[in-house]
Wavefront OBJ file of the C-alpha trace (Angstrom):
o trace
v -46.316 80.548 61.724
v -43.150 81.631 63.558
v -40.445 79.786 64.934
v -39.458 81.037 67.856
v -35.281 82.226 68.307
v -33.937 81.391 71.756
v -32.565 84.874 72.911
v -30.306 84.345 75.848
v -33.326 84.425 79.258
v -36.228 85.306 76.548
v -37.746 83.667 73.296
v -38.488 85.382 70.763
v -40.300 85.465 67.231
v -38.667 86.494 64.282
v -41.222 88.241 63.621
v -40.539 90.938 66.994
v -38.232 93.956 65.754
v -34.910 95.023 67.958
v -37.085 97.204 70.167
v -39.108 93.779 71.452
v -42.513 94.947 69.577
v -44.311 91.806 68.370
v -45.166 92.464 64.781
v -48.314 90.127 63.572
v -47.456 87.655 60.985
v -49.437 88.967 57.380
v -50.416 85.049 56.906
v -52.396 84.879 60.019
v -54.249 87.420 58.942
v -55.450 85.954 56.079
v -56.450 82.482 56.655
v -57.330 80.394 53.474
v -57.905 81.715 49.998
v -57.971 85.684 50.224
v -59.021 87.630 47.207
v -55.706 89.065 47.820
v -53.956 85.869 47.377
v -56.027 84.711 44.456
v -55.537 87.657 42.534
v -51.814 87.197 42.979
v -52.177 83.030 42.376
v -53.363 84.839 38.658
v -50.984 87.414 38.319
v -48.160 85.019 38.805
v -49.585 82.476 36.281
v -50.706 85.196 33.105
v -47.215 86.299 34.123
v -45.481 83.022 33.343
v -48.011 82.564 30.742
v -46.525 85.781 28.478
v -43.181 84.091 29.176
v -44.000 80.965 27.570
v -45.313 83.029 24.797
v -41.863 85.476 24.598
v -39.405 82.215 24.931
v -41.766 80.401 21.931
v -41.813 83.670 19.836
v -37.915 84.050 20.205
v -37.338 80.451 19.195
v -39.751 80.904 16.207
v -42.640 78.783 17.000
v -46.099 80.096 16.716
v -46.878 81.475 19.962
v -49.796 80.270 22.215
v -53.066 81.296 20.565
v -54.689 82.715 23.796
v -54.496 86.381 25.148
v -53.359 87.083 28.506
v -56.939 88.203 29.017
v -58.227 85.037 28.252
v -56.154 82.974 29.974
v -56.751 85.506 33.054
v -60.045 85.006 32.457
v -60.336 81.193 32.463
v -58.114 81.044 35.613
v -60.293 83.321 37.575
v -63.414 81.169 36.685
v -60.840 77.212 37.616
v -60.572 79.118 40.756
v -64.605 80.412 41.472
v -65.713 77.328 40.490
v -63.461 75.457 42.542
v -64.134 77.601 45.905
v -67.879 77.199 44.597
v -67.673 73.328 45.025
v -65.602 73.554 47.945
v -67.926 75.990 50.031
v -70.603 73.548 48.968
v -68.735 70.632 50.542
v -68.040 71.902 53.698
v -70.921 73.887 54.394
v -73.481 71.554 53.440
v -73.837 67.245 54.755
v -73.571 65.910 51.934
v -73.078 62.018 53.643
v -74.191 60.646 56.454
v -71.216 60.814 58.807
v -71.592 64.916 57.841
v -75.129 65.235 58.972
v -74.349 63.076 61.959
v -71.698 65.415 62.649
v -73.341 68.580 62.263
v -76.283 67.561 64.534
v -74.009 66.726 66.800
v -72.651 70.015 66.927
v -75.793 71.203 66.980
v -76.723 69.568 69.529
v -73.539 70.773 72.015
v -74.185 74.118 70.682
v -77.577 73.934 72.398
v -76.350 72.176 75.561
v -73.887 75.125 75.660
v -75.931 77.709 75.265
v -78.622 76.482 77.934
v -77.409 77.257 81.162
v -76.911 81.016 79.410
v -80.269 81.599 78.036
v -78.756 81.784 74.271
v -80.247 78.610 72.787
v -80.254 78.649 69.358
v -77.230 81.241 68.568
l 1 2 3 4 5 6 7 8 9 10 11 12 13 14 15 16 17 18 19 20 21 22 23 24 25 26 27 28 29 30 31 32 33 34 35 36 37 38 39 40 41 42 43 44 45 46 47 48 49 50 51 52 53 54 55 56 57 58 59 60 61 62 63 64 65 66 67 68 69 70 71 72 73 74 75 76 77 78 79 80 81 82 83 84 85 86 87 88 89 90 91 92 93 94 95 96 97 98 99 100 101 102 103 104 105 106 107 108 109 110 111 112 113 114 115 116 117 118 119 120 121
């Protein structure tokens, strides 16, 4: 998501270098939870979890009793079995206005597709 720079007669993105070439934006790219991104959503919380553990051990109180591993570990699971559920959600009707909904779109999908002989795609 770019905000556009008014240039004098042209707009452009701050994304576009000084020769004019439009470089993509890394975000779009990677819409929603990336393995990527989750494995950095970790890194960043072991991370401040071993400086909780430094700034307790310099002050003299007993440190956290969890390895980074472990608490590595449990994050990654929070985080499957969160995207489990949510897949689950939104791929599935789980009330009423959801099944309504989804034959509905079945249902345009098929009027669609009629008039090109690719019912049911």
């Amino acid at each position: 998501m770019t905000s556009p720079v008014n240039t004098t007669n042209t707009t452009v993105t701050q994304n576009e270098t000084a020769t004019g070439d439009a470089q993509r934006d890394p975000a779009e790219e990677l819409p929603g939870m990336t393995g990527e991104r989750v494995r950095s959503i970790v890194a960043v919380i072991v991370t401040t979890y071993a400086l909780v553990q430094s700034i307790l051990a310099a002050r003299g109180v007993n440190p956290l009793p969890f390895t980074s591993d472990q608490v590595s570990t449990a994050v990654f699971a929070v985080i499957g079995i969160a995207g489990s559920i949510y897949n689950w959600w939104t791929h599935n009707a789980v009330t009423i206005a959801a099944y309504k909904g989804k034959l509905l779109t079945q249902s345009l999908k098929l009027a669609k597709h009629a008039g090109d002989g690719k019912a049911g795609e």
